[in-house]
C-alpha positions as CSV (number, residue, x, y, z in Angstrom):
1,X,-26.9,-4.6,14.1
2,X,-24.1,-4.5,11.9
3,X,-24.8,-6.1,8.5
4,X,-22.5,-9.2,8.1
5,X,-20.9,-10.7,5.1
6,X,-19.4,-14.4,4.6
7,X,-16.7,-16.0,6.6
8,X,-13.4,-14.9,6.2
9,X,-10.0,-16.6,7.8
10,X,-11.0,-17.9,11.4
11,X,-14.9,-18.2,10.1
12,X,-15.9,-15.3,12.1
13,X,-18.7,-12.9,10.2
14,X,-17.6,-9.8,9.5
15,X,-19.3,-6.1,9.2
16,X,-19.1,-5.5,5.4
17,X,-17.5,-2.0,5.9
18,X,-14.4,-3.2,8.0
19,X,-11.8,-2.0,5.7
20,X,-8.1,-3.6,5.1
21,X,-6.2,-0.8,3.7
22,X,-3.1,-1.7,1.1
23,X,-0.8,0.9,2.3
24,X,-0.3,3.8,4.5
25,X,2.8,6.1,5.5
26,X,1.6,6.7,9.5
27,X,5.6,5.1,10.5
28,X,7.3,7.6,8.1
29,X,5.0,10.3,9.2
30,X,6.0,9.3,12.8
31,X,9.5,8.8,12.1
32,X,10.2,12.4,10.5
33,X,7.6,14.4,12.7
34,X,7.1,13.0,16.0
35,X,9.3,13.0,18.9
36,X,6.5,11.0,21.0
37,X,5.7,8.2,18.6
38,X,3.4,6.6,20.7
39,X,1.7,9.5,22.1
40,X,0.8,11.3,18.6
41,X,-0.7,7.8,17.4
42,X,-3.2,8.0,20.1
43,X,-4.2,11.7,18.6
44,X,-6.1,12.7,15.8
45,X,-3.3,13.8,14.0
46,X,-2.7,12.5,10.1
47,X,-4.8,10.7,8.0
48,X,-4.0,7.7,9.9
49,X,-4.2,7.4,14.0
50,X,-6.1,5.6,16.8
51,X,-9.4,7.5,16.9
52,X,-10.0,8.0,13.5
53,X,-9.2,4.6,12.4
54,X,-11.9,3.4,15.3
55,X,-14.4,6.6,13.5
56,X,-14.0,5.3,10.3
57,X,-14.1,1.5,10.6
58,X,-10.2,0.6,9.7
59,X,-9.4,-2.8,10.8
60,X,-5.9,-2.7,10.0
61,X,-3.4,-2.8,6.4
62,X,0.1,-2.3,5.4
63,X,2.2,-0.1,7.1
64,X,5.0,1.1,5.4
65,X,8.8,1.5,6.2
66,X,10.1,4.6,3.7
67,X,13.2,5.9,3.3
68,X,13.1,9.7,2.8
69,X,15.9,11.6,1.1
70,X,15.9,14.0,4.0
71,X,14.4,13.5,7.5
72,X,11.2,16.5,8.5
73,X,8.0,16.5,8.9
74,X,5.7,15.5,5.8
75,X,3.8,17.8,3.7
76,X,2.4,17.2,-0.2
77,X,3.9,21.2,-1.0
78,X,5.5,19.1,-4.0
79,X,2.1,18.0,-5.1
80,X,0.5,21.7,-5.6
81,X,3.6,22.2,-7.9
82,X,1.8,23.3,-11.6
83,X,4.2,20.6,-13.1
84,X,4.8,17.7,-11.9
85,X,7.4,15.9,-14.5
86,X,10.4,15.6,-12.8
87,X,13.6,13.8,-12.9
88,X,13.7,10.7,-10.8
89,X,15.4,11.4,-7.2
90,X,19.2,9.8,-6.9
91,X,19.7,6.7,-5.3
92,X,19.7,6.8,-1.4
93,X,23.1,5.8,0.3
94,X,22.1,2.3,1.9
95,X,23.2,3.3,5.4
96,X,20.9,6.1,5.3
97,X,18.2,4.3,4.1
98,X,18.6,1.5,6.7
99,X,18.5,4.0,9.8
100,X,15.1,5.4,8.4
101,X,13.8,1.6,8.1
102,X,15.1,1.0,11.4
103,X,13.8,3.5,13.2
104,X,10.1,3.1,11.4
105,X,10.2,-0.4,12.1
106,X,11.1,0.4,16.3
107,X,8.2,2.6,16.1
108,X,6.0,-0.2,14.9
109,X,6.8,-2.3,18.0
110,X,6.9,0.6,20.7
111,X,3.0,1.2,18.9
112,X,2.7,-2.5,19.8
113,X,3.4,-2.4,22.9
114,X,1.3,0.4,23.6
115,X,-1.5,-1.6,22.2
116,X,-1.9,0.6,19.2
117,X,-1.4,-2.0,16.7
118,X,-0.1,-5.9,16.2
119,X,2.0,-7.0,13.9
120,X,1.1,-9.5,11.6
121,X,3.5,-12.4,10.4
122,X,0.7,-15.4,10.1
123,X,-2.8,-15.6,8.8
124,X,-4.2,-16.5,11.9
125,X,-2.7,-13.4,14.5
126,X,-4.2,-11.2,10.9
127,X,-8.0,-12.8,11.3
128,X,-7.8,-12.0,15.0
129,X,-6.0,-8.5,14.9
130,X,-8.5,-7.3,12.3
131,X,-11.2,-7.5,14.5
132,X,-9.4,-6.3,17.4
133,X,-9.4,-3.3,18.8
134,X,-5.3,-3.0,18.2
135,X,-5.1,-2.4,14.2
136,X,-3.6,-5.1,12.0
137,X,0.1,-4.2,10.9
138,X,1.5,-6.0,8.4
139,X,4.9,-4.7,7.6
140,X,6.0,-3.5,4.2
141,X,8.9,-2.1,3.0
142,X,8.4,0.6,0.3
143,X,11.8,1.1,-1.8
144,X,14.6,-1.7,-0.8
145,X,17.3,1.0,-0.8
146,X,18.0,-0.5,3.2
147,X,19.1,-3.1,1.6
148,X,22.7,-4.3,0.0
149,X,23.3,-7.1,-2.8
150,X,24.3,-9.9,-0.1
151,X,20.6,-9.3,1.2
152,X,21.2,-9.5,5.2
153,X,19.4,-6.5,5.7
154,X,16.3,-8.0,4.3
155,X,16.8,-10.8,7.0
156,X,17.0,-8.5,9.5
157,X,13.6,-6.7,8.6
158,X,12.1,-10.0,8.5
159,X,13.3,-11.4,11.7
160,X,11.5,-7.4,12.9
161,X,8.1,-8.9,11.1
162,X,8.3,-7.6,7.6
163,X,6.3,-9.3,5.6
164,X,5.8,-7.2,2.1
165,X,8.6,-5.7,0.2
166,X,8.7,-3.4,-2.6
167,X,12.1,-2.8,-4.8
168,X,11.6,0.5,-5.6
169,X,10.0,4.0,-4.9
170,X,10.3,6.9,-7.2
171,X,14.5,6.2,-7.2
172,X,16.6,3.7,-8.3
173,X,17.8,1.0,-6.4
174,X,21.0,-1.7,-7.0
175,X,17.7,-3.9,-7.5
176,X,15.6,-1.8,-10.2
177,X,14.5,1.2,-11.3
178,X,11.0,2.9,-10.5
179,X,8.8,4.9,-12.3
180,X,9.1,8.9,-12.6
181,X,6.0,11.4,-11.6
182,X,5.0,11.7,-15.1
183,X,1.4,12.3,-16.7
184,X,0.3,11.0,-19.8
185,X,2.7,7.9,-20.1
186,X,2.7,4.4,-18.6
187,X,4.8,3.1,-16.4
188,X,7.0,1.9,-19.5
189,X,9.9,4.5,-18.7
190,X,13.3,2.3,-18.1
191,X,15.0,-0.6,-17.3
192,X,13.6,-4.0,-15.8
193,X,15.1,-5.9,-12.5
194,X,18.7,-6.2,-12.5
195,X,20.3,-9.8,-11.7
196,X,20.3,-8.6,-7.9
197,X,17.0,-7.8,-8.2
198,X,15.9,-11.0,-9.4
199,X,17.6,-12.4,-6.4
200,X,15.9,-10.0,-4.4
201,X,12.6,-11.5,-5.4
202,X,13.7,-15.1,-5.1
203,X,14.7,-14.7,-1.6
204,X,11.2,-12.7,-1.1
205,X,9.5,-15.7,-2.5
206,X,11.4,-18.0,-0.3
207,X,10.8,-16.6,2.7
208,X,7.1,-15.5,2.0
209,X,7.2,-11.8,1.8
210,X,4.8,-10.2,-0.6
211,X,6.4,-8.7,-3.9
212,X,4.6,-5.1,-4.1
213,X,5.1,-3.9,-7.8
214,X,3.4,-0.4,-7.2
215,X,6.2,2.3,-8.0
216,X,8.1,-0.1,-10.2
217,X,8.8,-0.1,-14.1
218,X,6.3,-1.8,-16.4
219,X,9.7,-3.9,-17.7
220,X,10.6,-4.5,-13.9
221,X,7.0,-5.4,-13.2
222,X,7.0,-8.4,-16.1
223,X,10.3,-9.7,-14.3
224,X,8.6,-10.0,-10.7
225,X,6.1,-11.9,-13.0
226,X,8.1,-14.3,-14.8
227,X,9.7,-14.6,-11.4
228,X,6.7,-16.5,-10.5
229,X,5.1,-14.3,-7.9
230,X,1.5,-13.5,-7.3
231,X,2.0,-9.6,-9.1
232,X,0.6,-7.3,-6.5
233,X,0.3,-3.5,-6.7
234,X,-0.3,-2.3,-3.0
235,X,-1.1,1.3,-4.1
236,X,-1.8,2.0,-7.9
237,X,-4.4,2.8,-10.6
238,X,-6.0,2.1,-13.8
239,X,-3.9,3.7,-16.6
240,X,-7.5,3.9,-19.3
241,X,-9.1,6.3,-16.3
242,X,-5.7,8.5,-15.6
243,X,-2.8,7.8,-17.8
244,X,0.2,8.2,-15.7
245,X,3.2,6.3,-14.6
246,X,2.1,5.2,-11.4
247,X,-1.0,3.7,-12.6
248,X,-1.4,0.2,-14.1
249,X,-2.4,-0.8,-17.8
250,X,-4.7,-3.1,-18.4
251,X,-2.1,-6.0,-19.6
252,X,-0.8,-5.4,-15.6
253,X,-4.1,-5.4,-14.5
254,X,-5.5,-8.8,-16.3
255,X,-2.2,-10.2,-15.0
256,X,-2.9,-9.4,-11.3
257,X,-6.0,-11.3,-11.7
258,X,-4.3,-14.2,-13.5
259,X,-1.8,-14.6,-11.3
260,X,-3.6,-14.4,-8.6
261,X,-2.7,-11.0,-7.3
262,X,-4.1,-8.0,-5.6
263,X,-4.3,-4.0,-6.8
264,X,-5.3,-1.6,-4.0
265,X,-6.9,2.1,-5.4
266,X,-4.4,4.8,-4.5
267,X,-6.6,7.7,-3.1
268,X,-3.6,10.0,-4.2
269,X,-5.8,12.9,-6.1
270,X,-3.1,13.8,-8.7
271,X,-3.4,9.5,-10.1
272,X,-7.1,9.8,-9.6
273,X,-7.9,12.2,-13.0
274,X,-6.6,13.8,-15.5
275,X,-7.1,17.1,-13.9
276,X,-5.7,16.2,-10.9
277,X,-2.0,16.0,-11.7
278,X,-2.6,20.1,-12.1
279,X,-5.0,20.5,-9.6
280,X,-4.4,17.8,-6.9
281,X,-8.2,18.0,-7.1
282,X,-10.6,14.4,-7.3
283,X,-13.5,13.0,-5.4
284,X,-15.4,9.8,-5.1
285,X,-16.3,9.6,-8.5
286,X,-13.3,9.2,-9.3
287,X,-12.5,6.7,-7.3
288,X,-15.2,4.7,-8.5
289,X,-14.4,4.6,-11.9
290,X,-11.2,3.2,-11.1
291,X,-12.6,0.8,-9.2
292,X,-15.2,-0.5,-12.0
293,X,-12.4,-0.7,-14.5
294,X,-10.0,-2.4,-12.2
295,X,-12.7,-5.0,-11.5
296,X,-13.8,-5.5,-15.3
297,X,-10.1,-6.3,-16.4
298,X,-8.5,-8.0,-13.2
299,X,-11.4,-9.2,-11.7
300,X,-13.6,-8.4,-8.1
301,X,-11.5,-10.7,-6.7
302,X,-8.1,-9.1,-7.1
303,X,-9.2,-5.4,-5.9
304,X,-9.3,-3.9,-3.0
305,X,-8.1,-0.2,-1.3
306,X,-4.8,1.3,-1.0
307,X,-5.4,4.3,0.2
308,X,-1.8,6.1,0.3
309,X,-2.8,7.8,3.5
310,X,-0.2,10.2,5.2
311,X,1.9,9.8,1.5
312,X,-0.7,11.6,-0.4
313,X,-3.4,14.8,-1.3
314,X,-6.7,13.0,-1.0
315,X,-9.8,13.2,-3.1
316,X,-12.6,15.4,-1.7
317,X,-14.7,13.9,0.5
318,X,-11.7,11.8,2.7
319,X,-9.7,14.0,5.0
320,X,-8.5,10.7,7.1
321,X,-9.4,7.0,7.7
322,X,-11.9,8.9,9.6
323,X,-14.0,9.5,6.6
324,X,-13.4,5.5,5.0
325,X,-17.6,5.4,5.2
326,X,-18.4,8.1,3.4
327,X,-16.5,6.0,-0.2
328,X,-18.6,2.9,1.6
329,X,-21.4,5.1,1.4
330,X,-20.7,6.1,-2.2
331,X,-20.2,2.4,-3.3
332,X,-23.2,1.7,-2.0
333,X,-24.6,4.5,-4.0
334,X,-23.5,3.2,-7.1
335,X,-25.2,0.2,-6.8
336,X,-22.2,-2.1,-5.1
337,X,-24.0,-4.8,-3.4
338,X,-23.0,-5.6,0.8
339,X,-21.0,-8.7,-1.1
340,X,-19.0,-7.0,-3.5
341,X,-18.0,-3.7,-0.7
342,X,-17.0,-6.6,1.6
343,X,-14.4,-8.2,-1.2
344,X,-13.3,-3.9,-1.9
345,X,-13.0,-3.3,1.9
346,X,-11.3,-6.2,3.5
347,X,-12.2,-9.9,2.1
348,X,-9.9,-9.7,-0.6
349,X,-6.9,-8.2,0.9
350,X,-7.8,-10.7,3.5
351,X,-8.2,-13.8,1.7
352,X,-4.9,-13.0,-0.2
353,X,-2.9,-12.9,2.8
354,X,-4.3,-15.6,4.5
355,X,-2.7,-17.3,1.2
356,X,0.4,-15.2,1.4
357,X,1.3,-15.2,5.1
358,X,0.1,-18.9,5.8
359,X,0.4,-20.8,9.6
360,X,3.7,-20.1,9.9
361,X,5.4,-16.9,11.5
């Protein structure tokens, strides 16, 4: 029997090692690789997929639409590179950014209506999609480069089901600026939101979407803040275990938790140590620690997983969602209790949502 945890959402008891993953790249992967879409989902190919979400116990997460600068198949070459410190990419032409977004976002639906996945736009088709055999989709944008200062194209993308925007990769944008892959610094490396980003987030907080701050300058993540939004990190770290510019400090962190946010641990092995920005080598030790510190200074409630999958090396031990119960396995080991694995895996991402994405669609 499977062990159970406390209600979450429609009241329903759920197996304590369900996980609700933060973030994943599968529609990128798809879009730049695949010329059957909906075929390859059904394979065991990538870190994320049919079967090996079903192996590993993956209920669902956010799937992201990314804009690359150039459109072929995915590989983390870059990330075996002895250095790492480089300039930011230029800013992405809009068009070409919205065909990318586009395109991921058709692949989404055609995944949906092979009964691969549902799409998520209200708490209540989440609670039920989790525990369905289709995996839960929320929709997230990763980088807003689709979209221009009078905002339609954010409009559009909701009216496709996105539901979780973030205003910057590793690029600028006309809305901020984002951190560089740098080791050793913070994510204190440039400017804050510009006055079209703030409108960026307003609209975003009008129409419910999720402000994701992962990527995004510690300057530009204080002005989502002061913007009034829950600050959420889909897909980042603890700065005091790795000190890089995609991982959090614990001012962000304590924040998250104050604000009643979420921060999901990035599997990526090159944010996981020190070591691993050389080596791209980490394990699930490593992923532990972050997880202690992220719960000491945000709070159990504000943590959860963003694994990174198909956007990232991953630590040893985790090939593909296929191997999500072997870090159960080593939370358990650590002396996590069934309560506390259940708020990592899925309650909290959960409960936040149900928040988040409310009744309506």
């Amino acid at each position: 029997m499977p062990r159970k945890t406390r209600p979450v959402l429609r009241g329903q008891a759920i197996d304590v090692t369900l996980v609700f993953d933060g973030h994943n790249d599968a529609l990128g992967r798809l879009w730049c690789g695949s010329t059957d879409p909906v075929v390859d989902f059904a394979r065991p190919v990538g870190h994320i997929n049919v079967p090996q979400a079903r192996a590993g116990g993956l209920g669902g997460g956010f799937f992201a639409l990314f804009s690359p600068q150039q459109r072929k198949p995915f590989t983390f070459d870059a990330f075996a590179e002895d250095e790492l410190d480089v300039p930011l990419p230029a800013a992405l032409e809009q068009g070409t950014a919205l065909v990318a977004a586009i395109g991921q976002a058709g692949i989404a639906h055609q995944l949906q209506a092979a009964g691969h996945l549902r799409i998520c736009t209200d708490a209540e088709t989440l609670a039920r999609s989790f525990l369905d055999k289709p995996l839960a989709c929320v929709l997230h944008l990763e980088g807003a480069d689709c979209i221009g200062p009078d905002l339609l194209a954010l409009d559009t993308l909701y009216a496709l089901g996105l539901r979780s925007l973030g205003l910057v990769w590793s690029r600028p944008t006309v809305f901020g600026h984002g951190v560089p892959f740098r080791h050793g610094s913070d994510g204190d490396t440039g400017p804050g939101l510009t006055a079209d980003g703030k409108r960026l987030v307003a609209r975003c907080l009008e129409l419910g979407l999720t402000v994701d701050t992962s990527h995004l300058t510690m300057k530009g993540f204080w002005d989502v803040g002061e913007a009034g939004a829950p600050l959420v990190a889909t897909h980042s770290n603890a700065c005091a275990i790795a000190n890089n510019a995609r991982n959090l400090t614990d001012a962000q962190l304590r924040a998250i938790g104050e604000t009643g946010g979420m921060v999901g641990l990035n599997f990526a092995s090159m944010f996981l140590n020190h070591d691993g920005w050389t080596t791209a080598q980490a394990n699930l030790d490593d992923c532990l620690r972050h997880l202690d510190h992220m719960m000491k200074v945000a709070g159990e409630d504000h943590v959860g997983i963003g694994s990174d999958f198909d956007g990232a090396p991953l630590p040893q031990g985790i090939a593909s969602a296929a191997d999500l119960p072997k870090l159960i396995g080593a939370m358990e080991r650590h002396g996590y209790g069934a309560a506390l694995i259940a708020k990592l895996a899925h309650e909290n991402w959960l409960d936040f949502l149900s928040r988040q994405l409310g009744s309506g669609g």
